[in-house]
RONU-287947 format. One record per residue: x, z, y of N, C-alpha, C in turn. Coordinates in steps of 0.05 Angstrom, whole numbers, plus 5000, padded with zeros to 4 digits. Last residue first. Layout:
REM RONU-287947
XZYXZYXZY/...
This chain:
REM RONU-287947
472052024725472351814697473152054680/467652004783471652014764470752014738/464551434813464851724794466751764796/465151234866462851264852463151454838/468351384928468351394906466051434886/470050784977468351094966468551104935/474150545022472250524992471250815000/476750105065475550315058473650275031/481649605056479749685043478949955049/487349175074486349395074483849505070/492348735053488848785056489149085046/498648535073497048705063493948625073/505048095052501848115068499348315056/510248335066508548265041506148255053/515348275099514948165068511948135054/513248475143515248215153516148125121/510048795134508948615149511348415144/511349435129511549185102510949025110/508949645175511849765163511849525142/502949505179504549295191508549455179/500849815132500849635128503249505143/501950375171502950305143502550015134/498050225210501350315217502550215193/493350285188494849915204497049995206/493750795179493750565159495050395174/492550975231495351015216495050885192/488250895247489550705258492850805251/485851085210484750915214487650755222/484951775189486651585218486551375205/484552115150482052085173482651865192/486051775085486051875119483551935136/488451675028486851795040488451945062/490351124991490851265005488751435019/491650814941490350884948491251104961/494950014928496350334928492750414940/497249574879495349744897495149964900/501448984890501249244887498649444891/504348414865502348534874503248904864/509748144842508648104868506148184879/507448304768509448324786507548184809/503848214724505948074725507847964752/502748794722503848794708506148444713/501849054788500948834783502748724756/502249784799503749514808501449244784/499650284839498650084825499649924817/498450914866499450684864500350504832/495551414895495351294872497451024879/494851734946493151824919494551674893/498351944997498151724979497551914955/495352135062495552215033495852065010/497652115128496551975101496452035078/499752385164497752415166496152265148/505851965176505252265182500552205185/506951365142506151545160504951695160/511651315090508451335091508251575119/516651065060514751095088513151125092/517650995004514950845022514550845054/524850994983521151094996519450925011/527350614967528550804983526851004996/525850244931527050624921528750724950/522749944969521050204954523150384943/528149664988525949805001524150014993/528149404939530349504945529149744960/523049074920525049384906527349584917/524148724962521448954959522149194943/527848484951528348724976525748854974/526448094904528548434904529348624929/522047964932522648104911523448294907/522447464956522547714971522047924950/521147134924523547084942523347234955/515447134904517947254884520947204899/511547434953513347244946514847264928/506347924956509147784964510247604942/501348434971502248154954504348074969/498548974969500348844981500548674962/491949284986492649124973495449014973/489949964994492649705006492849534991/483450295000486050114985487849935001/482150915014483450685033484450525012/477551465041479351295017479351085034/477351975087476451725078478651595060/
């Protein structure tokens, strides 16, 4: 199953959002990151992920919890392009 992460944050949490991403995502065991997204004028991101686990998304989301508030999305895919 497809998954979007919406993340959004604060421009006062910023540079530990950068700091944090070059050090890797962390992406829990059993997720497939398809795609990621940044928001040209910054504090957004959207990443696509594919799982069977459900409840390893909420994992990934709450890992960024204490900076950036996530929405999580099952999708499907209409076409490829």
């Amino acid at each position: 199953m497809l998954f979007v992460m919406v993340s959004t944050w604060e421009p006062s949490v910023a540079k530990e959002m950068t700091k944090r991403t070059t050090k890797g995502l962390q992406i829990p065991e059993g997720i497939e990151p398809i795609a990621h997204y940044t928001d040209i004028g910054g504090g957004r991101v959207f990443s696509v992920f594919e799982t069977d686990d459900p409840q390893a998304m909420a994992t990934a989301a709450f890992m960024w919890s204490d900076l950036a508030n996530q929405e999580i999305v099952p999708v499907i895919e209409i076409f490829k392009g």
